[in-house]
C-alpha positions as CSV (number, residue, x, y, z in Angstrom):
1,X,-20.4,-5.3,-21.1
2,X,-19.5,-2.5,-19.5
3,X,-16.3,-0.7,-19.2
4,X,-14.2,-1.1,-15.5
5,X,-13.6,2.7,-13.9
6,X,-10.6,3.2,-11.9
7,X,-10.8,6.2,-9.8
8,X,-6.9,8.0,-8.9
9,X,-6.7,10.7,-6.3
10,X,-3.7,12.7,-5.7
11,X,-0.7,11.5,-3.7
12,X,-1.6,10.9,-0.1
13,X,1.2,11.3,2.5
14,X,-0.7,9.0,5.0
15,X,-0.1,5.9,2.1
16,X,3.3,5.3,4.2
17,X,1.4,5.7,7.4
18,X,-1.1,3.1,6.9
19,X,1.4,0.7,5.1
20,X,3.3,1.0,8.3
21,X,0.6,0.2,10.8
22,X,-0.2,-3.0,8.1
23,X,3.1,-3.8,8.1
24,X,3.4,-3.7,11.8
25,X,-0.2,-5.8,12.0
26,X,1.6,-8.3,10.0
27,X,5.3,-8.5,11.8
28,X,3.0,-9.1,15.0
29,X,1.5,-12.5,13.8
30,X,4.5,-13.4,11.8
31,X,7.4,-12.5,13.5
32,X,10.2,-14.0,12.6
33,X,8.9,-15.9,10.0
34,X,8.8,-12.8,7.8
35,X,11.8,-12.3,5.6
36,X,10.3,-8.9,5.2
37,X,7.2,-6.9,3.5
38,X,7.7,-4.2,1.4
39,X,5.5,-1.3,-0.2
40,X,4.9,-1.9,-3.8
41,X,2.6,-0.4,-6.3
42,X,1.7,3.5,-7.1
43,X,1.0,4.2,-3.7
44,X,4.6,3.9,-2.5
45,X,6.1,6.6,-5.4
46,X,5.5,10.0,-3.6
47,X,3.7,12.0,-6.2
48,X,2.2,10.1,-8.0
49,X,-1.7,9.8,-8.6
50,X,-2.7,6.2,-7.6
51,X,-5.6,4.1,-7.1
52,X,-5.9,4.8,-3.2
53,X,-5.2,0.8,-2.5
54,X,-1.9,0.3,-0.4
55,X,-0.1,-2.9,-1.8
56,X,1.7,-5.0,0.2
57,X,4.9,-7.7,-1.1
């Protein structure tokens, strides 16, 4: 079996950028049936290395 390889990159000022346009996507089909979405995971802590995957609650 061989071993999973996660691959960080340095902290990526567009992260917030694309989570907003999601977010947006997502308030468009929803709308008021969203209580909210938030940014979760590595991505949304500025500075931090991450796996470049924006995560969405």
């Amino acid at each position: 079996m061989t071993k999973p390889i996660v691959n960080l990159s340095d902290y990526d000022p567009n992260w917030g950028k694309q989570f907003d346009y999601e977010q947006k996507r997502i308030l468009d089909v929803l709308d008021d049936k969203a209580v909210g979405i938030e940014h979760i995971g590595s991505t949304s802590i500025k500075g931090l290395e991450a796996k470049p995957i924006i995560t969405l609650l």
